[in-house]
N, C-alpha and C positions, 0 to 999 in steps of 0.2 A: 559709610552710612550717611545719608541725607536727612540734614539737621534742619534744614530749609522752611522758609513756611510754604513753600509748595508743596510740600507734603502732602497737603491737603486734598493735591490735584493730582498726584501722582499716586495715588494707592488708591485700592480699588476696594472701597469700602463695605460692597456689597458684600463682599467675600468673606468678611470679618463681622465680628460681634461681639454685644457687650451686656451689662449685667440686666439691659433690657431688652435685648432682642437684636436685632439686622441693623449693623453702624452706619445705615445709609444716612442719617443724620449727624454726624460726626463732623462732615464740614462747610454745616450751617451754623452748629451751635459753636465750633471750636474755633472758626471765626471770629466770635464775639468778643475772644481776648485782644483782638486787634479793632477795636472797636471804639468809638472816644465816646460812647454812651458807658458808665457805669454801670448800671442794670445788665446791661449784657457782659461784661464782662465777670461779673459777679456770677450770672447765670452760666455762661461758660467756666467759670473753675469751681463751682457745685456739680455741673457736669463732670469733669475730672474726677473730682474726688467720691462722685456718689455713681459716677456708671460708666466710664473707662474704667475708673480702679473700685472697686464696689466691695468692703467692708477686707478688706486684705486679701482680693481676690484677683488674679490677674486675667484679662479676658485675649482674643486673639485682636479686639483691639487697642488694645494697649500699647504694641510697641509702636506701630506709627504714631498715634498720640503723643507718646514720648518726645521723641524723635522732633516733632512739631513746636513740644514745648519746649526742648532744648534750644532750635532756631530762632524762640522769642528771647533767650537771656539778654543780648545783645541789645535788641528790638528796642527804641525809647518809649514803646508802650508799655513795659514793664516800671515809667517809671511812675506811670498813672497811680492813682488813690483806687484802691478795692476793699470792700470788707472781705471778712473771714465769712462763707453762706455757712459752714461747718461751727464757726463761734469757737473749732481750736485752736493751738496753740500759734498759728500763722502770722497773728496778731491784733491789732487794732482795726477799727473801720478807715483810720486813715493813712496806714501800710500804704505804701507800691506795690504792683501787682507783681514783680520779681523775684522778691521771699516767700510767695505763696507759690510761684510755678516752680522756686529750687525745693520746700517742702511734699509736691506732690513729686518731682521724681525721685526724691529721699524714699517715700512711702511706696513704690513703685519698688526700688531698687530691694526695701525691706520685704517687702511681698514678694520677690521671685526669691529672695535669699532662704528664706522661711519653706516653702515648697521645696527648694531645690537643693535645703542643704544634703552636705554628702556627696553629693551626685558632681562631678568633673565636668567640665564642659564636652568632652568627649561622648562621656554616655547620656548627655542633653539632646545633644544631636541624632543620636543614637535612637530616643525614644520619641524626637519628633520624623524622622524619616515612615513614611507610612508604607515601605517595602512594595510587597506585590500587590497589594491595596492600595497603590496611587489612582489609579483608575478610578477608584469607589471612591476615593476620597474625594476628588476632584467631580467627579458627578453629585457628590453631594452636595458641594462647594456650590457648584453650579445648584442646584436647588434650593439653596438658600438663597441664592442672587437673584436667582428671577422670584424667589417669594411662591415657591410651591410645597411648603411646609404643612400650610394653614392645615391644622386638623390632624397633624402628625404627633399624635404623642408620644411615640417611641423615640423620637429624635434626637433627644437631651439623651438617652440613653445608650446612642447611639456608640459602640468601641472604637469606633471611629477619630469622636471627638478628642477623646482622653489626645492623640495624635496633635490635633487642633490645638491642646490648650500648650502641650508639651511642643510641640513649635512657637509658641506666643513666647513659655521661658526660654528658653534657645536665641529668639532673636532679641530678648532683652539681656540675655549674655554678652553675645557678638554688638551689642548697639555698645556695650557699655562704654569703649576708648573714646564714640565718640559725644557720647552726653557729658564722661567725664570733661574732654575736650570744650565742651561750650563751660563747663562750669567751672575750669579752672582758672580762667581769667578773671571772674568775680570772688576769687579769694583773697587779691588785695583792692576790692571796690572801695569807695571812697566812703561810703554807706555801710556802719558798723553795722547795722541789719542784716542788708547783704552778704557782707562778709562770712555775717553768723550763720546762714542758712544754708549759703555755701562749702562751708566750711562740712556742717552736718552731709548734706548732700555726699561732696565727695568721700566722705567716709563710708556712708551705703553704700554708693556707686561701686565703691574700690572694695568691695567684697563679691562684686560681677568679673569684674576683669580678669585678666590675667597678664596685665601690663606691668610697667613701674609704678610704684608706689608712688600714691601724689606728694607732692612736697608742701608742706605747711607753713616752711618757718615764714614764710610771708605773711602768712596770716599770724601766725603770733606775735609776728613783728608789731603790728597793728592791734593786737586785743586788748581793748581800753576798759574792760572788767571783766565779773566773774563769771557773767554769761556767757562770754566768746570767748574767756581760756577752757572754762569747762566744754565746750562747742570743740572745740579741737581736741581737748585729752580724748571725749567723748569718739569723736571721728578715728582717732587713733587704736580707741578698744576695738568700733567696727572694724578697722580694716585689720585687725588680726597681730597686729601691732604690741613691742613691749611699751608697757607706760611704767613702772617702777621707778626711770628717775622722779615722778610727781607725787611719792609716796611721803616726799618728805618737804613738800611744798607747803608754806604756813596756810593756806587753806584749807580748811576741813573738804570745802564742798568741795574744791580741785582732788583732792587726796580720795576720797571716798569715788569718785567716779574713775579717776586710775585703778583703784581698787578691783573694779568690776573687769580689767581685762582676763579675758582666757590663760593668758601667761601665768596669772600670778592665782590659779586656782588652787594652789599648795603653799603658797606665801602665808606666812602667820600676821607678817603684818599687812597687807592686804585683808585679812580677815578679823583682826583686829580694827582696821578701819572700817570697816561694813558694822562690828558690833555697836561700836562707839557712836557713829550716826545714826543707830535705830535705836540708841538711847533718848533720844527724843527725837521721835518721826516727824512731830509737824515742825521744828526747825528745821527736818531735814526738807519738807515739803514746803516751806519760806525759800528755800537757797536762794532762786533764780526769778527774778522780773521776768524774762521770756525764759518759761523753760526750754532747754535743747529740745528736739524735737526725736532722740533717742529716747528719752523718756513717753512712753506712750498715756503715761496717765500719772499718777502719783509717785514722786520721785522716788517715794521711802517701800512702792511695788516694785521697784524694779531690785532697790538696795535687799529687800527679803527674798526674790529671787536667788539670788545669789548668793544669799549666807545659807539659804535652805542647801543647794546644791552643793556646797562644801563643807557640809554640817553631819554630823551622824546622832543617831541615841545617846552616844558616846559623850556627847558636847549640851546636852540639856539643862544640865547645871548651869553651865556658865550662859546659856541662852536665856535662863526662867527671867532676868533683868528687861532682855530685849521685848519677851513675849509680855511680859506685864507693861511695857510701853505703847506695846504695840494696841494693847486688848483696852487701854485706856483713851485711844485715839479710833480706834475699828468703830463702820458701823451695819447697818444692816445691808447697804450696799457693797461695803470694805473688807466683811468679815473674813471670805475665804480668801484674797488674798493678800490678806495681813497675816494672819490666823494658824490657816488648815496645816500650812507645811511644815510650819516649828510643831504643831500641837501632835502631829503625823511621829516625829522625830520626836517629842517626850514620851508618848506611846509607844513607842521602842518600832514604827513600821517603816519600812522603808521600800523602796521600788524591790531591793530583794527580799523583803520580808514581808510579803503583804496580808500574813493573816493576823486578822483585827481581831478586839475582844481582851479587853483587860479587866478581868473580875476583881484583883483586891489591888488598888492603885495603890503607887509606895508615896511616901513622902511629898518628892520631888513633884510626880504626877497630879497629887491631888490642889499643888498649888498650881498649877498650870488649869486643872478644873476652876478653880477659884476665880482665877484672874477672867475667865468666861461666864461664870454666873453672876459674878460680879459686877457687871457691864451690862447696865439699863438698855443701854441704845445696839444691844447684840439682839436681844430679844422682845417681839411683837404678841402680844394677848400670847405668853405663856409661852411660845414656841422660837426653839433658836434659830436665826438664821443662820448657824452652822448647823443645820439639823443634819445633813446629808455627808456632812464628815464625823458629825458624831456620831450619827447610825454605822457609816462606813468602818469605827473604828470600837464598836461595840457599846456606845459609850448609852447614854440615856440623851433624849432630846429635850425633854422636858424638864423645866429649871429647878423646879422643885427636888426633883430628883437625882440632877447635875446636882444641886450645892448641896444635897446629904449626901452624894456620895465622894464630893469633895473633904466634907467635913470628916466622917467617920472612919477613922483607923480600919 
């Protein structure tokens, strides 16, 4: 695979497309990362991340993009100053532009992972081959190129394309030994940023492959805090990895992020560490100065993830602590998912139990009510913004109503 920045000149952009339309601008704008004006280079990685990769969506062109930003790690234009145009987690306005192009192919590698789980590399291939329709596909190809679209609105709807977009994951399969490859050298960068972002990366990366495992201890060799140890357990959950010996690491926030591997979904104490950190959520959401970039948003969403999915009705007791933590920090943006899925599981429903409606709440239930009508900032002029899981679950939307039926035996 060509990691190059001729990239740019060797793929034939016409062919491909992205969250706006025909990528024939793809190697005017993605230039700009090599660019010694700021402004542009700024505006090329808002590019990236808002229409090559466009809200977790992968487009056909994406993997040359990739492919190009890999050829930059190296590049000492990466070692340029860029703001974050996105203002996430990437970092500051006066970052290098290096931890922001290892963050979008992190986000990249997550995005095919997410479409593609389950699926072998095998039947990837399998579903981008376009059989006895290469013909058609390729005349269509060609119609995009030359821009004879206009006024086609069956297009997008085309069965064609599904082919399109399942060749885009396919080659960000096959690309992956070699993005891994540009970014394993910046695992022991001199640059604890780098490192950190690297580090993340190759943990996405390394759930595309089907290589060797990348090897870390270089980087922990180097992890000067809790950023860039968590940054590695964290990469080690992605790639599939046991973490357990970090179970017993004097770190809470190290311990609770080993926690979260796949391995240890039947571990008690793994799940003991999940309770104990969402006994107080916004400590768990202080942890980290740069959070890893595995956490997509609040760190103590990902932690509720995860105790929900290894939680049953069965465990609502010992939960009702967690969930009154949780319903005292939730707000009308946070609710469902802080909320819905412990409150799903005191209500006894579960993905195999999904009929809702509980007429006379016991005990337990009605403190779990409580903890929700109890919470000013759950609800706006009267109406919860859990309405749509309280209606799902038979419950009452209206607060008034929530707290007498929490109250009353």
């Amino acid at each position: 695979m060509d990691t190059r920045a001729d990239t740019l000149r060797s793929t034939d952009w016409s062919r491909t497309f992205h969250a706006h339309g025909q990528a024939t601008d793809a190697p005017e704008v993605l230039a700009g990362l090599l660019s010694a004006k700021g402004e542009e280079r700024a505006e090329a990685l808002a590019y990236l991340n808002g229409v090559i990769l466009h809200q977790g969506t992968v487009y056909p062109a994406t993997p040359p993009a990739a492919l190009f930003v890999a050829g930059l790690l190296a590049d000492p234009v990466g070692d340029l100053p860029v703001s974050d145009p996105l203002g996430g987690a990437a970092g500051a306005p006066s970052d290098p532009l290096r931890p922001h192009l290892l963050g979008f192919l992190a986000d990249v590698a997550r995005a095919v992972t997410e479409v593609s789980a389950g699926r072998s590399l095998a039947h990837m291939i399998e579903l981008a081959d376009p059989g006895e329709q290469r013909d058609e596909l390729d005349a269509l190809l060609t119609r995009m190129a030359r821009g004879d679209t206009e006024g086609d609105e069956g297009l997008w709807e085309d069965p064609l394309l599904d082919t399109v977009f399942h060749a885009a994951l396919r080659d960000l399969h096959l690309a992956a030994p070699a993005l891994l490859g540009a970014v394993r050298p910046l695992l022991t960068h001199a640059d604890g940023r780098v490192r950190q972002q690297a580090v993340t990366a190759s943990g996405a990366l390394s759930r595309l492959g089907e290589g060797p495992e990348v090897d870390l201890s270089g980087a922990a060799d180097l992890a000067e805090n809790r950023d860039q140890g968590a940054a590695i357990v964290l990469a080690l959950v992605e790639g599939g990895r046991d973490t357990s010996a970090f179970l017993t690491h004097p770190d809470q926030a190290i311990r609770a992020c080993a926690a979260l591997s796949e391995h240890l979904e039947d571990d008690p104490v793994a799940l003991g560490e999940l309770r104990t950190a969402l006994a107080d959520p916004s400590a768990a959401d202080s942890w980290f100065q740069d959070r890893p970039g595995f956490f997509p948003g609040h760190v103590r969403s990902s932690l509720v993830d995860a105790l929900v999915a290894r939680s049953g009705p069965g465990d609502a007791a010992d939960l009702l602590p967690v969930f009154r933590a949780l319903a005292g920090v939730a707000s009308v943006f946070t609710s469902e998912s802080d909320l819905a899925g412990l409150l799903r599981l005191a209500m006894g429903v579960t993905e195999e139990t999904t009929v809702p409606g509980v007429v006379s709440p016991t005990d337990l239930q009605r403190a779990y009510l409580r903890a929700v009508a109890d919470n000013d900032r759950l609800w706006s002029t009267g109406v919860a913004s859990l309405s749509p899981v309280l209606h799902g679950l038979g419950l009452p939307s209206d607060r008034e109503a929530l707290a007498a039926l929490a109250a009353n035996p």
